[in-house]
DOLOMAR-997539 format. One record per residue (C-alpha): y, x, z. Coordinates in nm, 4 decimals. Each point is the difference from the previous one (the first is absolute). Layout:
BEGIN
{atom {Y; X; Z}} ...
***
This chain:
BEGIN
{atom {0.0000; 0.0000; 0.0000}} {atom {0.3394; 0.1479; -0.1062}} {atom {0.2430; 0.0666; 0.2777}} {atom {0.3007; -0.2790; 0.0371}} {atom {0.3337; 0.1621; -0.0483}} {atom {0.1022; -0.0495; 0.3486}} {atom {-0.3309; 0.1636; 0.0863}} {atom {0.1175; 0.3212; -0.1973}} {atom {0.3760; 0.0027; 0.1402}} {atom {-0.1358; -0.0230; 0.3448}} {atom {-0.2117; 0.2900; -0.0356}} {atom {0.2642; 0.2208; -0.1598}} {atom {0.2326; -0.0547; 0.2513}} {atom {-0.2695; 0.0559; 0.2641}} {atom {-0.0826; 0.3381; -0.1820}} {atom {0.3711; 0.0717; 0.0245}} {atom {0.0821; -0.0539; 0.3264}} {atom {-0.3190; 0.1922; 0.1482}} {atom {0.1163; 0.3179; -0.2131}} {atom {0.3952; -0.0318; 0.1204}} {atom {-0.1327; -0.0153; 0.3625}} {atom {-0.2578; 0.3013; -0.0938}} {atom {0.1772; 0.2456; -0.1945}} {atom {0.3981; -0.0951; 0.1407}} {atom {0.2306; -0.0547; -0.2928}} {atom {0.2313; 0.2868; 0.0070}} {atom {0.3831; -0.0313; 0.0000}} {atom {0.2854; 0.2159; -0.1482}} {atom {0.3785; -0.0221; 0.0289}} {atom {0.2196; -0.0487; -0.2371}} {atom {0.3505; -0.0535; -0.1254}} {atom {0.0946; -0.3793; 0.0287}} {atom {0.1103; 0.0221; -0.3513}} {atom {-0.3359; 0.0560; -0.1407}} {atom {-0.2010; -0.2113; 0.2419}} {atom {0.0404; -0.2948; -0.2739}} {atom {-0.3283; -0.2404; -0.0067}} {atom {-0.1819; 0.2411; 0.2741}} {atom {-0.1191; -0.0798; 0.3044}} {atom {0.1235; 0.0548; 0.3481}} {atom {-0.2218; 0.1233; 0.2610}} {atom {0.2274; -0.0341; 0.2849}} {atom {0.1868; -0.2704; 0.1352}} {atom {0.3376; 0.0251; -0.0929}} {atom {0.2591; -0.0370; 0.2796}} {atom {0.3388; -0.0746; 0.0025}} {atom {0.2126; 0.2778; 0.1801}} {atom {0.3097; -0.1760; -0.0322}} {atom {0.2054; -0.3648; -0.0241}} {atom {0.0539; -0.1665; -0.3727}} {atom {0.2771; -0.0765; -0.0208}} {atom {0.0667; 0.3332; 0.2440}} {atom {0.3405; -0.1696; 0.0877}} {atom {0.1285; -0.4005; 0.0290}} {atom {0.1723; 0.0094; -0.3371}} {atom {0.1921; -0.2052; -0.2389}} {atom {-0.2151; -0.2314; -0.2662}} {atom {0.3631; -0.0808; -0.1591}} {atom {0.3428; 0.1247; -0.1450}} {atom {0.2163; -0.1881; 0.2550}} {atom {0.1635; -0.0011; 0.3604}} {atom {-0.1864; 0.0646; 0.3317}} {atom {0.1610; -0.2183; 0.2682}} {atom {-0.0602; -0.1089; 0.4050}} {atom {-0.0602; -0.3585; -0.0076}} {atom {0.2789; 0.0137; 0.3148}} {atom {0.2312; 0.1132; -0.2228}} {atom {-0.1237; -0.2397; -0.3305}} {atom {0.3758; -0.1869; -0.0687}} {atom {0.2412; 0.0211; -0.3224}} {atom {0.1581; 0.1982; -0.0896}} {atom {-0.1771; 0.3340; 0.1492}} {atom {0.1166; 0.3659; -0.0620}} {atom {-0.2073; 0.2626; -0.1148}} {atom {-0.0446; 0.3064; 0.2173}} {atom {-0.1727; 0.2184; -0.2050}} {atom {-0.2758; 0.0906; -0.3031}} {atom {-0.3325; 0.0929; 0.0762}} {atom {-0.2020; 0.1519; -0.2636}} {atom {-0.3928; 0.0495; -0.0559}} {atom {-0.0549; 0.3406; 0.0914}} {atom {0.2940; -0.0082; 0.2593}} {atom {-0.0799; 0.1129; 0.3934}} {atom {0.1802; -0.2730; 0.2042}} {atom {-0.1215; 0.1598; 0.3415}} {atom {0.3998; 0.0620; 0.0837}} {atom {0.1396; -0.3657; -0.1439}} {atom {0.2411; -0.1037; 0.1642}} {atom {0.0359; -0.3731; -0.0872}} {atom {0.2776; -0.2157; 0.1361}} {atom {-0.0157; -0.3087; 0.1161}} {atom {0.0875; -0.3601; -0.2036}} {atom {-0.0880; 0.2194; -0.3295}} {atom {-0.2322; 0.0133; -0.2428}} {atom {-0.1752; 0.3402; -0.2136}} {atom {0.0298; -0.0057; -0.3506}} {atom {-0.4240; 0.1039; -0.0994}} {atom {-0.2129; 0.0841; -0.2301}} {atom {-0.3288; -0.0809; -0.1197}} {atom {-0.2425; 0.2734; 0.1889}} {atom {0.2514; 0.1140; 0.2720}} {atom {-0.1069; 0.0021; 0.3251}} {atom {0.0976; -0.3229; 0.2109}} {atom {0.1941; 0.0652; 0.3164}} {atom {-0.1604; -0.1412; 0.3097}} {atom {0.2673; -0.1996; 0.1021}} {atom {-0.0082; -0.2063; -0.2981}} {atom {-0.1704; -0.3017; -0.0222}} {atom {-0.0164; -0.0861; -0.3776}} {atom {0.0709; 0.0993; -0.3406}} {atom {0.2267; -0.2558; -0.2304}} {atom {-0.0337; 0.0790; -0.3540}} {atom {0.3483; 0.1102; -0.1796}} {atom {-0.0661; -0.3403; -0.2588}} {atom {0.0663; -0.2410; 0.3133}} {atom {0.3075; 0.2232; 0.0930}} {atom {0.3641; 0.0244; -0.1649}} {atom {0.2729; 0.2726; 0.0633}} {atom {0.2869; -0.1013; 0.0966}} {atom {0.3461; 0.1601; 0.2072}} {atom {-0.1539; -0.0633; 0.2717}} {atom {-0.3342; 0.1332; -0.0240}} {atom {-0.3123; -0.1540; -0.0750}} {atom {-0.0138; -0.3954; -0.0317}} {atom {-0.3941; -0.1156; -0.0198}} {atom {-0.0015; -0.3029; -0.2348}} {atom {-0.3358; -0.2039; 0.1383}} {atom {-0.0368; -0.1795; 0.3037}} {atom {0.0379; 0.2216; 0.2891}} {atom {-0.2292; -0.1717; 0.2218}} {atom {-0.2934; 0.0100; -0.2030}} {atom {-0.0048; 0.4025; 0.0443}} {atom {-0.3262; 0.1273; 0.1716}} {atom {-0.0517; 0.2944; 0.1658}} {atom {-0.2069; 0.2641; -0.1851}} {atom {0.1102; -0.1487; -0.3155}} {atom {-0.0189; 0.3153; -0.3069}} {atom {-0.0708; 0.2505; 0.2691}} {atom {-0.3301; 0.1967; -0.0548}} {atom {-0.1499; 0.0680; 0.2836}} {atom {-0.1846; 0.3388; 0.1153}} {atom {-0.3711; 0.0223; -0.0422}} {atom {-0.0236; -0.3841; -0.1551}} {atom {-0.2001; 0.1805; -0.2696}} {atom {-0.1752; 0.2358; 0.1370}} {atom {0.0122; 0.0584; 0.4146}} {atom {-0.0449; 0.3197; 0.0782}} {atom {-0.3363; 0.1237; 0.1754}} {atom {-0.1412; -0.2643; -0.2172}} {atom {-0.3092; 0.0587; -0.2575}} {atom {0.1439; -0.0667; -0.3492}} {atom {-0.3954; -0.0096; -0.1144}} {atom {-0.3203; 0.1083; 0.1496}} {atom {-0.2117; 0.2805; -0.1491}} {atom {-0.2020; -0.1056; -0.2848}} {atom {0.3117; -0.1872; -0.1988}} {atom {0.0349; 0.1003; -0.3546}} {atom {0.3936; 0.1513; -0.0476}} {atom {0.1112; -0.2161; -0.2787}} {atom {0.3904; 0.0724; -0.1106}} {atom {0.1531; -0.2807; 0.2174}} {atom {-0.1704; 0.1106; 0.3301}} {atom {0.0804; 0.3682; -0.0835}} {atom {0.4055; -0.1250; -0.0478}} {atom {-0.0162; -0.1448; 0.3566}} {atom {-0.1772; 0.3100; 0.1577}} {atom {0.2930; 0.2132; -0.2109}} {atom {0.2165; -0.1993; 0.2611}} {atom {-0.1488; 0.1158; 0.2741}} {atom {0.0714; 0.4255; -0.1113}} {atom {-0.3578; 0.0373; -0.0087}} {atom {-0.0279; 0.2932; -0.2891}} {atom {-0.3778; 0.0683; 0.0523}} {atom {-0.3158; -0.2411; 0.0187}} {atom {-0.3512; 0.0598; 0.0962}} {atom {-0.2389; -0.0896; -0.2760}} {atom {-0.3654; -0.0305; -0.0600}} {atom {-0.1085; 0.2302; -0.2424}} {atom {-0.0833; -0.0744; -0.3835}} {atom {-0.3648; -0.1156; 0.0198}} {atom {-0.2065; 0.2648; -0.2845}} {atom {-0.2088; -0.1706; -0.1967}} {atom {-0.2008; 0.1584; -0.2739}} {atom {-0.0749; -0.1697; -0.3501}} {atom {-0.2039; 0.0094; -0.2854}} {atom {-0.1356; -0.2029; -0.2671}} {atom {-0.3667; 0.0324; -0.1567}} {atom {-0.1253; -0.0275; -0.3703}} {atom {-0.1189; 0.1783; -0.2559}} {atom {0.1889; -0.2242; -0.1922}} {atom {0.3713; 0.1039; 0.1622}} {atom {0.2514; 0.1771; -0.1685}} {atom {0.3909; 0.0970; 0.1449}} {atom {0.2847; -0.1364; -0.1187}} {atom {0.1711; 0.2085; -0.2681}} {atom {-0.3567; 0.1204; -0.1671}} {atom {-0.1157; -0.1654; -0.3054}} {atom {-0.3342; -0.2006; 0.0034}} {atom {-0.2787; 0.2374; -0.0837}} {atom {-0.2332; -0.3179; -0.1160}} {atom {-0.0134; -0.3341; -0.0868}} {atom {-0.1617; -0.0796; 0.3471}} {atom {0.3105; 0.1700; 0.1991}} {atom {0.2364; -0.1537; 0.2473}} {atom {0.3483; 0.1224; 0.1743}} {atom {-0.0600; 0.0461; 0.3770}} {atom {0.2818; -0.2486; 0.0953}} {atom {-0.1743; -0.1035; 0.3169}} {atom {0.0862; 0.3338; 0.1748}} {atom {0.3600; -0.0091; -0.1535}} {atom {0.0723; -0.3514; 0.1859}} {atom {-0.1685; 0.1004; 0.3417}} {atom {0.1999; 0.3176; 0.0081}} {atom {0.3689; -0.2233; -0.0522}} {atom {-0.1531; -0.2551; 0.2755}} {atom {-0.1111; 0.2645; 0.2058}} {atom {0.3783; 0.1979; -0.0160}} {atom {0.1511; -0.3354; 0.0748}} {atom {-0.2074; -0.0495; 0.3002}} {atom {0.1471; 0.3875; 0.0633}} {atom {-0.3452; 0.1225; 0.0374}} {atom {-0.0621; 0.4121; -0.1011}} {atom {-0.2152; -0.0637; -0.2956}} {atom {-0.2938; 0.2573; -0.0914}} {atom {-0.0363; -0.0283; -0.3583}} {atom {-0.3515; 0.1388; -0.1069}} {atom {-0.0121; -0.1245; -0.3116}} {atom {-0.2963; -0.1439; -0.1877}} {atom {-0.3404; 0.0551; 0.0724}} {atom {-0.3269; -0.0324; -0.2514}} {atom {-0.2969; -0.2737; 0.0748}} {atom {-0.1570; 0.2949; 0.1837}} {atom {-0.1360; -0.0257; 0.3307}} {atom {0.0197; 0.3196; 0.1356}} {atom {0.3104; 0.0452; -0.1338}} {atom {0.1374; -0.3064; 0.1661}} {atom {-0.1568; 0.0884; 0.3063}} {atom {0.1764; 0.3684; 0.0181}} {atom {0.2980; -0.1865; -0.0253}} {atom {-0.0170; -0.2881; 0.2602}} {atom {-0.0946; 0.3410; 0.2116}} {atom {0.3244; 0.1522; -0.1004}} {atom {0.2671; -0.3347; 0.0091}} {atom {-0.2087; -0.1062; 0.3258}} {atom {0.1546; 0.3844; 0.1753}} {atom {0.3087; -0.0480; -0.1170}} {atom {0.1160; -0.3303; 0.0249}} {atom {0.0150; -0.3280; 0.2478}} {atom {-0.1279; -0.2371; -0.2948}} {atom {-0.2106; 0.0487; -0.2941}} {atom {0.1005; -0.2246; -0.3067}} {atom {-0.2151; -0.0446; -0.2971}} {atom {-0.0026; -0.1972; -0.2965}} {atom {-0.2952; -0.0927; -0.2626}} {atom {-0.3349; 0.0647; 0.1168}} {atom {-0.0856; -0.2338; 0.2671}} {atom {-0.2067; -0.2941; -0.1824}} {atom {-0.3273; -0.0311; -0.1069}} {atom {-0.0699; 0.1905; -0.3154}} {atom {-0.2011; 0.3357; -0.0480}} {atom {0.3402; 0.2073; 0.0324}} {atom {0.1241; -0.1612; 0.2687}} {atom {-0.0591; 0.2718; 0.2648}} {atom {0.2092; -0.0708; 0.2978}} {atom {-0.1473; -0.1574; 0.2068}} {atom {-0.3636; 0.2482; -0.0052}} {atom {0.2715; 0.2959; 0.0720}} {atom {0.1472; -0.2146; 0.2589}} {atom {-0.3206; -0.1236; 0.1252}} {atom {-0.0917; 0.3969; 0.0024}} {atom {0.2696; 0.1196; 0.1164}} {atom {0.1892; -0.2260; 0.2657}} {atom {-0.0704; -0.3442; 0.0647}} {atom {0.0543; -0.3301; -0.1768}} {atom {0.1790; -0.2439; 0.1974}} {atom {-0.0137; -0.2948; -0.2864}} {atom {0.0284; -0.0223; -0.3564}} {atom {0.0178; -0.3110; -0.1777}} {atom {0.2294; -0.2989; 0.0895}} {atom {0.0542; -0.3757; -0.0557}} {atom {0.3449; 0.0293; -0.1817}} {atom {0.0831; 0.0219; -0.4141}} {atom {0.0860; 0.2343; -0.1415}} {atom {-0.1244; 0.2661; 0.1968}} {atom {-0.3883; -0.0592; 0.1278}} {atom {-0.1194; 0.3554; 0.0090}} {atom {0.2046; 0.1560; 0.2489}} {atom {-0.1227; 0.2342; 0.2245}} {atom {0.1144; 0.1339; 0.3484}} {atom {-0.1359; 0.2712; 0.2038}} {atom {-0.0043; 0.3067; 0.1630}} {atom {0.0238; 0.4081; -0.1088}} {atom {0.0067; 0.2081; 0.3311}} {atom {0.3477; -0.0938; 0.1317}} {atom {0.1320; -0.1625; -0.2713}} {atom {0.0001; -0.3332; -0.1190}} {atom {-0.1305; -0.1266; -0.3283}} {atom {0.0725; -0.2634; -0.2179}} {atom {-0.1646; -0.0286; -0.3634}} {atom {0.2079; -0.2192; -0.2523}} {atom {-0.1679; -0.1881; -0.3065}} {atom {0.0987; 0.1222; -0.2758}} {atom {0.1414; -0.2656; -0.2125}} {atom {0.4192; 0.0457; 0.0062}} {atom {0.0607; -0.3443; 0.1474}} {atom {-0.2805; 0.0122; 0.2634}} {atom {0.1483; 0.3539; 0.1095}} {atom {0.3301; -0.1581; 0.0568}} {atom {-0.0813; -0.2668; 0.1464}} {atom {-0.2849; 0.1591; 0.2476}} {atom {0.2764; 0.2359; 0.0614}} {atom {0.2695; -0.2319; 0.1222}} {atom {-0.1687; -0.2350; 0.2064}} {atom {-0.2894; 0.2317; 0.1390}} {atom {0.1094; 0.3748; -0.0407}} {atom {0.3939; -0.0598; 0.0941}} {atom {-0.0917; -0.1567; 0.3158}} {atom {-0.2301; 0.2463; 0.1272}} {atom {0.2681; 0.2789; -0.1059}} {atom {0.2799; -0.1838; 0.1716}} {atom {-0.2244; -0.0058; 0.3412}} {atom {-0.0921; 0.3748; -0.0171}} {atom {0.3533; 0.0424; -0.0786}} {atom {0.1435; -0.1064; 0.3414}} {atom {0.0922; -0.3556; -0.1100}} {atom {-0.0687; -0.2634; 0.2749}} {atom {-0.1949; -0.2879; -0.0461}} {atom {0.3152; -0.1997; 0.0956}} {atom {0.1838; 0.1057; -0.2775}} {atom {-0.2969; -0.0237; -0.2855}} {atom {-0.0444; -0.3277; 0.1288}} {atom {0.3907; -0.1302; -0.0407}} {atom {0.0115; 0.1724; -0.3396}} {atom {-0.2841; -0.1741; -0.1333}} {atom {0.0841; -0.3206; 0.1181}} {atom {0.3487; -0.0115; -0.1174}} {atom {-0.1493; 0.0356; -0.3224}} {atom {-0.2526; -0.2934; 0.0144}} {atom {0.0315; -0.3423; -0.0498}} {atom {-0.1307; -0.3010; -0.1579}} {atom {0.1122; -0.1288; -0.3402}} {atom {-0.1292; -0.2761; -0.2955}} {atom {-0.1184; 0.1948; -0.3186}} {atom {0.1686; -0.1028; -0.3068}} {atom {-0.2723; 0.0803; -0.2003}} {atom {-0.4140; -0.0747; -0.0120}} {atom {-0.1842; 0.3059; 0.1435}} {atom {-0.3347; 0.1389; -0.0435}} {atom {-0.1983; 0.0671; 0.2947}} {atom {-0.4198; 0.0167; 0.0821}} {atom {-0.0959; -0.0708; 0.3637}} {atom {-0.1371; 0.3312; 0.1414}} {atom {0.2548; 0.2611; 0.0288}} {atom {0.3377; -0.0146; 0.1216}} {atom {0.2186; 0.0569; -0.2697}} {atom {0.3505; 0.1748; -0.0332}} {atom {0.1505; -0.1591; -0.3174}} {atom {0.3553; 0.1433; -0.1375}} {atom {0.2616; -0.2371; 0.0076}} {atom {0.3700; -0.0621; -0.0324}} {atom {0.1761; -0.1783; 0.2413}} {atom {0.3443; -0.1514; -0.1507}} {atom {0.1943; -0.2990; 0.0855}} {atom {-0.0437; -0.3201; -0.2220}} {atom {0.2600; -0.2245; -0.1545}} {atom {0.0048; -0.2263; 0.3079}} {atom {0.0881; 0.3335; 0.2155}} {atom {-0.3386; 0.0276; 0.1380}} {atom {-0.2591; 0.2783; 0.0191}} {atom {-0.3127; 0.0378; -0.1880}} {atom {-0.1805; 0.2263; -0.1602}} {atom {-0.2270; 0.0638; -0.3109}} {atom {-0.2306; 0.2454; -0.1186}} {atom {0.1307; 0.2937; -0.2161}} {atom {-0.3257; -0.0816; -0.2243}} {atom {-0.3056; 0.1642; -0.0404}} {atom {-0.1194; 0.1539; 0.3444}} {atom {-0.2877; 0.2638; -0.0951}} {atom {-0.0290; 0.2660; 0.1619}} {atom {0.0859; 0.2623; -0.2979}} {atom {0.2972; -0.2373; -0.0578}} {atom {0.2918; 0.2422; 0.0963}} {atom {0.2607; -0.2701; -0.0982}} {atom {-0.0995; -0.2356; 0.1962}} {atom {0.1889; 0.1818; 0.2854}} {atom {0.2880; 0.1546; -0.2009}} {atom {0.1505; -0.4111; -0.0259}} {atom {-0.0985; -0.0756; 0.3252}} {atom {0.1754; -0.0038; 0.3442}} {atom {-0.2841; -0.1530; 0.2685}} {atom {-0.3557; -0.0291; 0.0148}} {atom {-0.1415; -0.3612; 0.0189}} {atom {-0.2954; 0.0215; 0.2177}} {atom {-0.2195; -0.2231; -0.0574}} {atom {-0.2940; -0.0996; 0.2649}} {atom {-0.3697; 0.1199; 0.0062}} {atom {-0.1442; -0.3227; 0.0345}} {atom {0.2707; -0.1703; -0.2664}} {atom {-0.0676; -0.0575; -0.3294}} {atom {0.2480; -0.0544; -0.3356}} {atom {0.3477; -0.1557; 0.0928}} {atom {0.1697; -0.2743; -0.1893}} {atom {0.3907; 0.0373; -0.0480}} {atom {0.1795; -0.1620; 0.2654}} {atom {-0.2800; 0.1301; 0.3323}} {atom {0.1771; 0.1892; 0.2123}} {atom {-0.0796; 0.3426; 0.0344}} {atom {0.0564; 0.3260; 0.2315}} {atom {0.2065; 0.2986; -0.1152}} {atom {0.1121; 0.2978; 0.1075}} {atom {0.2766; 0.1676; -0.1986}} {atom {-0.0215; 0.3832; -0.0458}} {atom {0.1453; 0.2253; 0.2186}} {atom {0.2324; 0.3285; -0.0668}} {atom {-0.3159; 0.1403; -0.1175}} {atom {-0.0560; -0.1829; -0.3214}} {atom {0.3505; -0.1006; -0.0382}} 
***
């Protein structure tokens, strides 16, 4: 009996966890400005207030509600950036302020310079006085960040927004886990790099290796390219010896169904151990996972789509856990991304295998969502991806779907888009 998809994710991220807490992902520190997209392995705390001061929110007048009456003088101009530690601010007056500057503490609000008129006199506030609150356009310290604080916990992936707010703080240096190594190759004597000719009529570009590499930089992993390697089983054995001593994850592609070439799993089998291979889900059946030594192993099919998509919803995971990300944040990720929509168009579907259909999620004429296939869905149809922007997955136990059923997607994440 094939193992259910859930089965398989469970197991990976079982595997994954058990070699974080054996083998203690290692951290580095680095510049904040090229900690983009990695992953913090510290919580990070704030040493200060943000705002560090009570500051203006407004161009306008700062003003004692005691002294709130028209017309009102104005003592002096405060400027962001200026030190008002010595300010010596008179009574039944108001300070001319800008937006930014700090807020004395004897004021009680801000009124902006729209709802105020020069005049003579001084300043003559134009609404009605009595509806002034305190507080009003004053920013006050630490109301975005208090200091002593945690901005995030460890295990938070530093997108560009949470690195702005920790540039706030004067933090120039972050703790990060380490670039996860993961080796790669692809298998077949019928492989040839990019940029050679064909030698024969039964030759194909490795393109499989190309795409894992640009997913594998994106999830800023330290990719070991070895190349491609013949339908040879020593010779794919000496090198799940070699990636398995130098790197935290073995990636393959090609070589991992049934046929007489297919040697992966006998050098896994021989060499390490075979955790599963085979799942419920299309495209993407023959997948195995395993163990070499220390390192993890996961064998891809070899048809382009069923690499991709084995990739993104079994490999990324399990690379995003060794990584340092939490379970937490996987888990918010993925369901911000999944929902439940009516297909626009019939789709094929045979009960037995839970299927990950490419799709493209728009909004109709009436200003609703749906979505609709991007056509043919084998798994050596590279197009079928290059139109889409989600995955409609489509049940194990369902069978075809009529236009109209409502469906579940899950639109792609930076990774594929």
């Amino acid at each position: 009996m094939l193992l259910t998809f859930v089965e398989a994710k469970e197991r990976l991220h079982h595997a994954a966890t058990v070699s974080i807490a054996t083998k203690m992902v290692e951290h580095e520190t680095i510049p904040i400005d090229e900690a983009v997209d990695r992953i913090n392995a510290a919580p990070i705390i704030s040493p200060i207030d943000v705002p560090v001061f009570d500051n203006s929110a407004m161009d306008g007048y700062a003003v004692r509600l005691s002294d709130l009456a028209n017309p009102l003088p104005v003592a002096k101009a405060i400027f962001a950036g200026d030190d008002i530690k010595t300010l010596n601010w008179e009574k039944g007056s108001c300070l001319r302020i800008m937006t930014g500057a700090p807020v004395p503490s004897e004021a009680d609000c801000v009124i902006m310079q729209e709802e105020c008129e020069k005049t003579a006199n001084g300043i003559t506030f134009l609404g009605d006085l009595t509806k002034v609150k305190r507080g009003q356009n004053i920013r006050r310290a630490g109301e975005d960040v208090a200091k002593g604080s945690t901005l995030c916990p460890a295990g938070v992936k530093l997108t560009v927004p949470l690195l702005s707010t920790i540039a706030t703080l004067g933090i120039a240096n972050l703790t990060v886990y380490r670039p996860l190594k993961v080796a790669l190759f692809s298998t077949g004597n019928e492989l040839t790099p990019l940029g050679n000719p064909l030698p024969h009529s039964g030759a194909i570009y490795d393109s499989n290796r190309f795409t894992l590499k640009l997913l594998l930089k994106k999830l800023q992993c330290e990719v070991i390219d070895l190349g491609i390697i013949p339908d040879d089983l020593n010779k794919i054995k000496q090198t799940l010896i070699d990636a398995s001593m130098s790197a935290d994850l073995v990636i393959t592609s090609g070589g991992v169904s049934v046929g007489d070439a297919d040697y992966i799993k006998t050098a896994l089998t021989e060499l390490g151990k075979v955790e599963f291979w085979k799942i419920a889900i299309k495209p993407g059946k023959p997948f195995a996972f395993g163990h070499i030594g220390n390192a993890l192993f996961c064998g891809l099919p070899g048809n382009p789509v069923s690499t991709l998509v084995t990739f993104y919803q079994l490999v990324q995971p399990l690379i995003l856990t060794l990584s340092g990300l939490s379970d937490n944040e996987q888990n918010e990720q993925r369901e911000l991304l999944t929902f439940q929509v009516k297909t626009a168009t019939d789709l094929k579907k045979v009960v037995g295998r839970l299927d990950f259909q490419r799709g493209l999620l728009q909004t109709n004429g009436s200003g609703e969502l749906e979505v609709t296939t991007t056509g043919a869905q084998g798994s050596h149809i590279t197009h079928s991806v290059n139109s889409a922007n989600c995955f409609i997955i489509l049940e194990q136990e369902r069978g075809a779907v009529k236009k109209g059923e409502w469906v579940t997607v899950e639109l792609f994440n930076h990774l594929l888009s």
